[in-house]
N, C-alpha and C positions, 0 to 999 in steps of 0.2 A: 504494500500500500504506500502509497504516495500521502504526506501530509500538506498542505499549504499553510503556512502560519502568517498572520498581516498584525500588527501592531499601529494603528493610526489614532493620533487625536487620545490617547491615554485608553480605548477599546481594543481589546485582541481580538481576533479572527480566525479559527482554523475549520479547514475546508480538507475533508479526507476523501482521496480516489483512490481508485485501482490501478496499480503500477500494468498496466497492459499494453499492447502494443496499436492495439486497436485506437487508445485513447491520443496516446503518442502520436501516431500517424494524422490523427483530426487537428490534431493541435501544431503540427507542424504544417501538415497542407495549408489551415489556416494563413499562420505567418509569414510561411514563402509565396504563398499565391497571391499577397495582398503587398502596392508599393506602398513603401512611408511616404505620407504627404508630405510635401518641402521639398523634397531629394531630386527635383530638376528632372524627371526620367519620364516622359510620357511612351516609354513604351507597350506594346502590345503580345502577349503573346499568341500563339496559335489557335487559343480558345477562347480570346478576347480578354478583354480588362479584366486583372487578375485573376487568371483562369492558368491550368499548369496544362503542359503538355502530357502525353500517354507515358515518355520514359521520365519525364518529371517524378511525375507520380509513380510510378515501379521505382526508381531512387531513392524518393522517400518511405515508400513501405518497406522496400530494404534494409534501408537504415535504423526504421522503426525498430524489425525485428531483431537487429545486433543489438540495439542498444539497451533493449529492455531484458534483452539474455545475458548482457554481458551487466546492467545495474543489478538482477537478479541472482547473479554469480557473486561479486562484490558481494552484495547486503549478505548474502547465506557466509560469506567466510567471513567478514569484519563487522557485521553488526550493521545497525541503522548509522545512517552519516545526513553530514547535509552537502547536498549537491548545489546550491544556490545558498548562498545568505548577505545579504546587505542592510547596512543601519543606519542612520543618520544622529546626530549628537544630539538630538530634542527625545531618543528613546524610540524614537519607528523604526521597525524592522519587516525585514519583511524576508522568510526563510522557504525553502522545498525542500522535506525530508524527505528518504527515501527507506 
């Protein structure tokens, strides 16, 4: 399982999923399929505005499947870790355990 933890404004927030691949994969297609606004790129690709190509997508379920085999591998020898953690000095943080 995946933890999210958020700390804003003196409230915590934790948010628990499933370390799966299937999940991974949505949430990567997500973020590569979509440009950052500002970043000057008015490109297109072959499925139109923000849309991934067919080996796009086989790349990223690919990669899905490593990486949730090999965070699975990790966690089963060394125990829960955190993969993400960032904080700022007013006490906000904001973590992804794994």
């Amino acid at each position: 399982d995946m933890r999210l933890e958020c700390k804003a404004g003196g409230k915590t927030f934790c948010l628990y999923l499933p370390l799966s691949g299937v999940l991974l994969r949505v949430l990567l297609r997500l973020s590569l399929g979509r440009k950052a606004k500002g970043q000057g790129s008015d490109d297109v690709s072959e499925e139109g505005a923000g849309g991934l190509t067919d080996g796009e997508r086989k790349a990223i379920s690919d990669f899905a499947a490593k990486a949730v085999k090999e965070l699975k591998r990790y966690r089963k020898k060394f125990g829960r870790f955190a993969l993400l953690e960032a904080s700022e000095k007013d006490g906000d943080f904001f973590r992804l355990l794994i």
